[in-house]
N, C-alpha and C positions, 0 to 999 in steps of 0.2 A: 859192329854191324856188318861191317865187308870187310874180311882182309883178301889182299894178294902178295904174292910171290912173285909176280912178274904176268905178263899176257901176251905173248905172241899171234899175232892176227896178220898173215901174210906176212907182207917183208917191214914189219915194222911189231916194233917192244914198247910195249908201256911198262916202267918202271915198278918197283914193289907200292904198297900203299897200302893202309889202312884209311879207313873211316868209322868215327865212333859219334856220336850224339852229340850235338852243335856243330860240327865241318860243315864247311864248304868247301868242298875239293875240284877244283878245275883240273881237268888232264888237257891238256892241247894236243891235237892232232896237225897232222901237215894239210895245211893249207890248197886244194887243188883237187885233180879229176880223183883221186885215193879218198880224200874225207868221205862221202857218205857211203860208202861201203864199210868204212871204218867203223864211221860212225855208228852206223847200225847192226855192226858186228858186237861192237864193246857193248851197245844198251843191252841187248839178248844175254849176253854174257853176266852183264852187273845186276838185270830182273830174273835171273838164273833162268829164262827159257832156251840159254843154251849152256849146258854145261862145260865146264870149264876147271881141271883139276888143279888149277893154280887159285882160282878164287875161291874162299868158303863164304857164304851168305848168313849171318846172322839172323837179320834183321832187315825184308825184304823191301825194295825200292821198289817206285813205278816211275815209269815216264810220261814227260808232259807232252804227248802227243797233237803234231799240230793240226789246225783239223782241216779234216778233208771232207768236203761231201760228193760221196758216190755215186750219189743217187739214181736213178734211172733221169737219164735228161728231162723228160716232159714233167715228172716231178719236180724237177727241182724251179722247173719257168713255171709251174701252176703253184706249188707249195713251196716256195724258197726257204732254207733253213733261215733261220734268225734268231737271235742273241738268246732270246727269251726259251725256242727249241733246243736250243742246243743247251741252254743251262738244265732244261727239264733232263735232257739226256744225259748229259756228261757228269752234272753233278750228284755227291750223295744227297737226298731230299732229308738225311736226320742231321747234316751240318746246317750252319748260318751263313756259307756263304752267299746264298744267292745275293742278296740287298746288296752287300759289299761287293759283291762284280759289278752289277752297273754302278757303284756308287767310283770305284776305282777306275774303269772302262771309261767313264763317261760317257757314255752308248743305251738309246733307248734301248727296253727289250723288244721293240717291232724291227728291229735296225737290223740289216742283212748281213748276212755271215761275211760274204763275197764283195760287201762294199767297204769294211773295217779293213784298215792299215795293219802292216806288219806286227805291230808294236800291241796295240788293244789286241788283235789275233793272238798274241806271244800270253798277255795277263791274262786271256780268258783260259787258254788252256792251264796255265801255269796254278790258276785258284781254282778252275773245275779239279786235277789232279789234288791240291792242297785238302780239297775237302773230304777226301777219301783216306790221305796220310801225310805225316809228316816228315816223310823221306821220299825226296826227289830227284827225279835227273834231268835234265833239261840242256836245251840249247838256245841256241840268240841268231839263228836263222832267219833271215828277212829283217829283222831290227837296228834300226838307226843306232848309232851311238848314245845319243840321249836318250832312248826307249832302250836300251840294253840296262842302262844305270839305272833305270824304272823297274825293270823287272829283276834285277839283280835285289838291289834294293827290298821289293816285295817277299825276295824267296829269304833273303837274311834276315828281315822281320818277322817274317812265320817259323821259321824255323827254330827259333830260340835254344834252348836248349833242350829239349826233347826229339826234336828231329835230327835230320844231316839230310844233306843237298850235293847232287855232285852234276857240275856247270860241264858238260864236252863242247869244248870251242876250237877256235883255227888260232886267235888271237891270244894275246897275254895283256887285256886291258885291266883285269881284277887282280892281276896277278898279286901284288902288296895287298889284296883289302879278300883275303882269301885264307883257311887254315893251313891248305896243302896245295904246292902247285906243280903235276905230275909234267912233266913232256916227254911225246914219244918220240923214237929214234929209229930211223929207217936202219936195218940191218939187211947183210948178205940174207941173198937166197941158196947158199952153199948147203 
């Protein structure tokens, strides 16, 4: 599905790796002001909208993007997004996810985007993304430790064997319950 040869993104290397059909591959990035430049270097790099002659793409990923609403301000105080909008939008309308987000969320669908905890915000994107493919990438930004084991959890149930999943974190809490666990290494800028 992906292989690499190695990634260089500024002064730091992520290791070689593959990923093939059931992985769940956690790469750990350094922890601080470098993560989300990183971060959001490697996803471009791994949804190939940025090319990259070390990685070939088989078998293209999407990311579980977290949501943001941009809206024009006065829109968003007259029409506030909510659970029920944003499934209509984010999700495929030919999967079955809808039912199974509120039933997993615990969240009506009148219930406001902006009033949902890190964690429900983490599941919604994570099963909006699910119901389009079953190769994901994602992160645990904003999530509790117990809501991380939640959505960790959810993405290695979906995934089964037809999919792959690939976790970019600061941490090493999945590391044991994981196929591959890559960590980058800050190198010279020589």
């Amino acid at each position: 599905m992906i292989h690499s040869t190695g990634i260089r993104i500024n002064d730091f290397y992520i290791p070689p790796f593959t990923v093939v059909k059931g992985d769940i591959v956690i790469i750990q990035l350094p922890n601080g002001t470098y993560f989300t430049e990183l971060f959001f270097r490697l996803v471009d790099i791994l949804t190939g909208k940025e090319q990259n002659s070390n990685v070939q793409i088989e078998e293209s990923f999407r990311f579980a993007r977290p949501i943001i609403d941009d809206r024009w301000r006065l829109t968003r105080i007259l029409k506030p997004l909510t659970v029920q909008r944003y499934i209509k939008i984010a999700v495929n309308p030919a999967g079955e996810l809808p039912q199974k987000i509120y039933e997993l969320m615990g969240a009506e669908p009148s219930r406001k985007i902006n009033t949902l905890a890190g964690t429900p915000r983490k599941l919604l994107t994570v099963a909006a993304t699910f119901s389009w493919t079953n190769n994901i990438i994602f992160e645990l930004t904003g999530v509790d430790p117990v809501g991380g084991q939640k959505v960790y959890n959810l993405v290695k149930s979906h995934i089964g064997s037809n999919g792959a999943a690939i976790l970019i974190d600061s941490y090493d809490d999945f590391k044991e319950d994981c196929t591959k666990f890559i960590k980058s290494k800050a190198v010279n800028s020589e």
